[in-house]
C-alpha positions in Angstrom: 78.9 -0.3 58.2 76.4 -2.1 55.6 74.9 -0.4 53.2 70.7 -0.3 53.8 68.8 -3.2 51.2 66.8 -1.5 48.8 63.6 -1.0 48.9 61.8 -2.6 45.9 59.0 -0.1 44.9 55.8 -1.1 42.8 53.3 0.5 41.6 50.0 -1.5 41.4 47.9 0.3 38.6 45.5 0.0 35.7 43.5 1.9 33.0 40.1 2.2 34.4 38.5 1.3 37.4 36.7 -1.8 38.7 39.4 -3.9 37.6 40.2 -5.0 41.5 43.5 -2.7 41.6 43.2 -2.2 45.3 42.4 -5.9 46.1 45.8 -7.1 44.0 48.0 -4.3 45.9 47.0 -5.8 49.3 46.9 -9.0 48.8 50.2 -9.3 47.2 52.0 -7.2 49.9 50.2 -10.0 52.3 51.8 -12.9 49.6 55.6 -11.0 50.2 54.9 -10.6 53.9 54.3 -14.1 53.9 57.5 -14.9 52.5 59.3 -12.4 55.0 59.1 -9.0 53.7 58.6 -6.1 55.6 56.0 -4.4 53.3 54.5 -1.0 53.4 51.4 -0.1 51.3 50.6 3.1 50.6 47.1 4.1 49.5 48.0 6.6 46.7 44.4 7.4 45.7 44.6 10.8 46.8 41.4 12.1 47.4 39.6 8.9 47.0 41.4 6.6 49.1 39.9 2.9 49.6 42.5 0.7 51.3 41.0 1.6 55.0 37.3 0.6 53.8 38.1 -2.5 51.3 40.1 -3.6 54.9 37.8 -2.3 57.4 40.4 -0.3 59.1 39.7 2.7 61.5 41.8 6.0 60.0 42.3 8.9 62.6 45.4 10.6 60.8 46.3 10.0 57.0 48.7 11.9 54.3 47.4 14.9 54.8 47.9 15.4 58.7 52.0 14.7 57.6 51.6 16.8 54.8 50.8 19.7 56.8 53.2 18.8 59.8 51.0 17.7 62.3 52.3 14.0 62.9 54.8 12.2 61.1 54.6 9.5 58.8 55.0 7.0 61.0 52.1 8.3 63.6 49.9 7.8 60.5 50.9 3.8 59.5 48.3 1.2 60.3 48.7 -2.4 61.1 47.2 -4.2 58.3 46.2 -8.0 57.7 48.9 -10.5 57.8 51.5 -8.3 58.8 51.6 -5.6 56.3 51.5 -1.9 57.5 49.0 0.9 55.3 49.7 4.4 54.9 46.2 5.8 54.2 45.5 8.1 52.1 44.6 12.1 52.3 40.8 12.7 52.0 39.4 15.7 50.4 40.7 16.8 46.7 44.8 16.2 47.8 46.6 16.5 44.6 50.6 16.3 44.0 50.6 18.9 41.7 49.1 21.2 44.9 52.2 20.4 47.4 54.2 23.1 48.4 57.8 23.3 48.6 57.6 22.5 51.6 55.4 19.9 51.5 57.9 18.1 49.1 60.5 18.5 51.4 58.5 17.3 54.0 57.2 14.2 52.4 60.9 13.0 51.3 61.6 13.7 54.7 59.1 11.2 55.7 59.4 8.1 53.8 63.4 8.7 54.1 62.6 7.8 57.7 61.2 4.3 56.8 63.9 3.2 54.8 65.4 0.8 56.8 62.2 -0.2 58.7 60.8 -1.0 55.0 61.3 -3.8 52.4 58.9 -3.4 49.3 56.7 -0.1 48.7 53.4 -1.3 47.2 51.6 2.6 45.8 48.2 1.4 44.8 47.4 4.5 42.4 44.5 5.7 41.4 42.4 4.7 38.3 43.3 6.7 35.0 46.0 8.9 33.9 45.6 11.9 36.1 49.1 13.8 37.1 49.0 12.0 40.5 49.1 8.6 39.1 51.5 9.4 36.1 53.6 11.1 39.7 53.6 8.1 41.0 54.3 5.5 38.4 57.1 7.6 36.8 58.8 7.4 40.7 58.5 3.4 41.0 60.7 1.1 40.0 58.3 -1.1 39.0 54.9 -0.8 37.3 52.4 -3.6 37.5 49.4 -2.8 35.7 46.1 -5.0 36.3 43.6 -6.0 33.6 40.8 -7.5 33.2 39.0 -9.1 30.0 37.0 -5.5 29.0 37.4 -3.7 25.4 37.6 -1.1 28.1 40.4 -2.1 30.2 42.4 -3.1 27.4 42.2 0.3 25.4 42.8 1.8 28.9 45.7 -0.1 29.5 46.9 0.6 25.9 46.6 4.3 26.9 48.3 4.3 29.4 51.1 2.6 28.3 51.5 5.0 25.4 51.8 7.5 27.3 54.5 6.8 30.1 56.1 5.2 27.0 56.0 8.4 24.7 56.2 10.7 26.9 58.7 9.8 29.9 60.2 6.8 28.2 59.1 3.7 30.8 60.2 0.6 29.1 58.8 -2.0 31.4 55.6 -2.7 32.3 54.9 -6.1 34.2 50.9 -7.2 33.4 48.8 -9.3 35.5 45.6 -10.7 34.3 42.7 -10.4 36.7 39.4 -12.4 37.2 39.7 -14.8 34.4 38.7 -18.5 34.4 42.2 -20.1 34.0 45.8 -19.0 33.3 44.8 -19.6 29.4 42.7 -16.8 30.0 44.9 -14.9 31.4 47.3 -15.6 28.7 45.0 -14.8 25.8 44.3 -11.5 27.4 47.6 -10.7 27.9 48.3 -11.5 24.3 45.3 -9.3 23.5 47.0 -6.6 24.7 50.7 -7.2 23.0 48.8 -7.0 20.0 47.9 -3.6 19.9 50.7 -2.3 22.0 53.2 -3.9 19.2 51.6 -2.3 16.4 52.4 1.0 17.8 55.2 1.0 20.3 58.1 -0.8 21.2 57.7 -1.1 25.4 58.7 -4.2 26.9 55.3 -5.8 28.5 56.3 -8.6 30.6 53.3 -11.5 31.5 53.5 -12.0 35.4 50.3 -14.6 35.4 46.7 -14.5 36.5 44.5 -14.4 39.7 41.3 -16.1 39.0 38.2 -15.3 39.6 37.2 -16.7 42.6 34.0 -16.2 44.7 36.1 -15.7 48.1 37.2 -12.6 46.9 33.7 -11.3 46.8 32.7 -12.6 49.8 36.2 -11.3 51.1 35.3 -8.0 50.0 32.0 -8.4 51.7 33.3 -9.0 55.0 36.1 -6.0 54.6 38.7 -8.5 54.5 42.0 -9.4 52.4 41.0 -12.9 50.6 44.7 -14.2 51.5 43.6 -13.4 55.3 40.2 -14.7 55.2 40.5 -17.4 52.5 44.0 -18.7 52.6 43.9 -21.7 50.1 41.6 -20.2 48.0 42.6 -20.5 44.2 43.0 -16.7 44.3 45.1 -17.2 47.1 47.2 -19.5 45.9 48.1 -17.4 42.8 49.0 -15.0 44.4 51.6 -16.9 46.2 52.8 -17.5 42.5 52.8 -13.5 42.0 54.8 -12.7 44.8 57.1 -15.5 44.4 57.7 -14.3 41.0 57.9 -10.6 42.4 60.8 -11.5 44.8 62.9 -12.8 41.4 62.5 -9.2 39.8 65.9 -7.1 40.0 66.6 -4.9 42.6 67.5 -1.4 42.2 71.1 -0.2 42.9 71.6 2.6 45.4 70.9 5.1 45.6 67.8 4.2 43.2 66.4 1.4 45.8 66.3 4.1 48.8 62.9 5.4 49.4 63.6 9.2 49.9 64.9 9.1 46.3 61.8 7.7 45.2 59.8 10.6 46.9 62.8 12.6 45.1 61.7 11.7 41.9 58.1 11.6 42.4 58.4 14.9 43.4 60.4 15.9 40.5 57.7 14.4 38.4 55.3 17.1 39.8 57.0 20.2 40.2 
């Protein structure tokens, strides 16, 4: 009998908000699906879930209907653009630190479900450091954290970063520069960053390029569509392409690390 891939699990993440978080978690899974990976985003933003809006996508069940036993977590999965399936999220004031035992149980029981229907995990997390998103990004494997050229998204970032680094002892965190004019840009931000995070801790931060900015994601946006569906050789596009080519060279998790119940298992355990 062969043993079940792993599942490669990313978080998609940042410091603040309006850094296009959401827009990077799509699309990407779209870039991987494109290169033949079954890929499963989940909306993490629990409370104030986007994904179904930014795509335009009709939502009659979401986390919280599982949560509470009503349908299961596959009842709840949409079909997304370009192949990719979204679990939305809960609406209403849903926090991890609220679920019940049971409710823990439950969810591991859910995702445990998809494992073998599921190749890459994409959580698009909320904004910030709340317990939900530090949940979610201690459980990954992988934590990609978006920026953007701000004084505020880099001291956000910076935050961050301290703080899964201080406190829970994450070592890796893979940065992508958003909306900048050229991949120099995108370095030089990137470099902004390492300067202040090397003056004061010693976490690995690991440059995985730039998306630039790009008028067809606005207009994408506009239309409630993934640019990589409605624009396919725009130059956000295209880097993208380079992102999840450079996503599918990342190391895989050994079992049972790369299975997604123990993901839930840990995220879990992160709350509790």
């Amino acid at each position: 009998m062969n043993k079940p891939r792993p599942v490669q699990v990313i978080a998609v993440s940042s410091g603040k908000g309006g850094v296009g978080k959401s827009n990077i978690a799509v699309n990407l899974g779209i870039a991987l699906a494109e290169r033949g990976r079954r890929v499963l985003v989940l909306d993490a933003g629990l409370g104030l879930g986007n994904l179904d809006v930014l795509l335009g996508l009709t939502v009659h069940h979401n986390l919280q209907h599982v949560l509470d036993g009503q349908c299961s977590l596959e009842d709840i999965l949409l079909d997304g653009p370009g192949g990719i399936r979204v679990a939305p999220s809960a609406s209403g004031s849903l926090a991890m630190t609220r679920l019940t035992a049971a409710q823990h149980a439950g969810l591991i029981h859910a995702f445990s479900d998809l494992g073998d229907q599921t190749d890459v995990l994409i959580i698009d997390t909320s904004a910030g450091v709340s317990d939900s998103v530090l949940a979610f990004l201690r459980a990954a494997q992988e934590i990609l954290l978006v920026l953007c050229d701000e004084p505020t998204s880099i001291a956000d970032a910076y935050a961050l970063i301290r703080m899964m680094h201080r406190d829970y002892g994450t070592s890796r965190f893979r940065v992508l520069a958003n909306q900048v004019r050229n991949d120099r840009e995108g370095t030089q931000l990137f470099e902004k960053l390492t300067r202040v995070t090397g003056r004061f801790l010693d976490a690995g931060l690991h440059y995985s390029g730039a998306i630039p900015s790009d008028d067809a994601v606005r207009k994408a946006v506009q239309r409630q569509k993934a640019f990589m569906e409605a624009y396919p050789k725009a130059r956000a596009s295209l880097a993208m392409r380079a992102l999840a080519e450079k996503v599918e060279s990342w190391p895989l998790p050994s079992a049972p690390g790369g299975h997604l119940e123990f993901f839930v298992e840990r995220l879990v355990g992160a709350v509790e």
